[in-house]
C-alpha positions in Angstrom: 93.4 76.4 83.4 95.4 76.5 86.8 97.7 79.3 85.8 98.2 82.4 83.6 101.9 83.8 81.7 104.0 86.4 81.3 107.0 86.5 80.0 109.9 87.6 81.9 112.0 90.7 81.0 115.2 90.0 79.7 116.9 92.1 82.4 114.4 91.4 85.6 115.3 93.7 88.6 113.7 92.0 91.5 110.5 89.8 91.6 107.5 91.5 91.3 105.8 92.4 88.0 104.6 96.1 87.3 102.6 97.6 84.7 104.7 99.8 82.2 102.9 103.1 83.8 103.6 101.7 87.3 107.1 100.8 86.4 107.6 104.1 84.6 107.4 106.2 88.2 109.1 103.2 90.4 112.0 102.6 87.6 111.9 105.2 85.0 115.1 104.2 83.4 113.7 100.6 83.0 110.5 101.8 81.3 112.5 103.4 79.0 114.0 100.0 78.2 110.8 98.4 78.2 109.4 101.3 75.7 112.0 100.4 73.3 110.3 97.6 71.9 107.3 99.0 71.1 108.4 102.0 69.2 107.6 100.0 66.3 104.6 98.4 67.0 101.9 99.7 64.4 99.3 101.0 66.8 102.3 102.0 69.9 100.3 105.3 69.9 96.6 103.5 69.9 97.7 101.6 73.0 99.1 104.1 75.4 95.7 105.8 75.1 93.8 102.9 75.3 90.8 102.5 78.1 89.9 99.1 79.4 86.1 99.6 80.5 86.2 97.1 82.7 88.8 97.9 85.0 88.6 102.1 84.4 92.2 101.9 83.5 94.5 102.4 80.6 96.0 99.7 78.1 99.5 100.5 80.3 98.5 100.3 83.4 97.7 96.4 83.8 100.2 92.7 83.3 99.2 91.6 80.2 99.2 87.5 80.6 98.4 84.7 78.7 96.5 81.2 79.6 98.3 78.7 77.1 101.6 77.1 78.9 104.6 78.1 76.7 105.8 75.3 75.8 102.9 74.7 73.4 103.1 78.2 72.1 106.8 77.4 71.5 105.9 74.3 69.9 103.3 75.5 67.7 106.1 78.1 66.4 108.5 75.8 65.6 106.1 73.7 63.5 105.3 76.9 61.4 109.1 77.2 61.4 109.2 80.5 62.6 111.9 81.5 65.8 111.5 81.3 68.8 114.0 81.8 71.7 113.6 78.6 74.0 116.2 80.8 76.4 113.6 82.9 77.6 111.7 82.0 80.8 108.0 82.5 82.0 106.3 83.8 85.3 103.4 81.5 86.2 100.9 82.8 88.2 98.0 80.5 90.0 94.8 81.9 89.5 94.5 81.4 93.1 96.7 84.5 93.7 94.5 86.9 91.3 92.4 89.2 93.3 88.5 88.9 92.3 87.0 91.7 89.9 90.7 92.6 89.3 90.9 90.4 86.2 89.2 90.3 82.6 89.7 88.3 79.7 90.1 89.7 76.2 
């Protein structure tokens, strides 16, 4: 694994990737965009409160990333026949430019 994902908000301002708590004081009115899609999500509460031990931080205030390369995610959805939006595009970040002790895997 060279590189980890995120997916890219549908409405990006600017380059940089913020946690939602971090994004929520620099651009409130895009966390509340954010937010939105959440408000469903059976343990939304669960989460906001949740600690990461590992980084003394909370659930909200880290990029939540993935190692697989989307295209196979996106392939292994269509082969379940379940949607997918091939429109949407990915950040991927080298592992080079992760700061050590900074990162955990869950």
């Amino acid at each position: 694994m060279q590189s980890i994902y995120h997916m890219c908000p549908s409405e990006m301002i600017g380059d940089m990737l913020y946690p939602l708590n971090t994004l929520r004081e620099l651009y409130p009115l895009v966390y509340e965009r954010e937010m939105i899609k959440y408000q469903d999500h059976p343990h939304y509460q669960y989460l906001q409160a949740r600690s990461i031990p590992k980084l003394n931080c909370l659930w909200h205030d880290v990029v939540h990333c993935f190692s697989i390369h989307p295209n196979l995610l996106y392939r292994a959805l269509q082969e379940r026949e379940l949607p997918v939006r091939p429109e949407r595009t990915f950040f991927q970040i080298p592992l080079t430019t992760l700061q050590a002790g900074q990162v955990v895997v869950l």
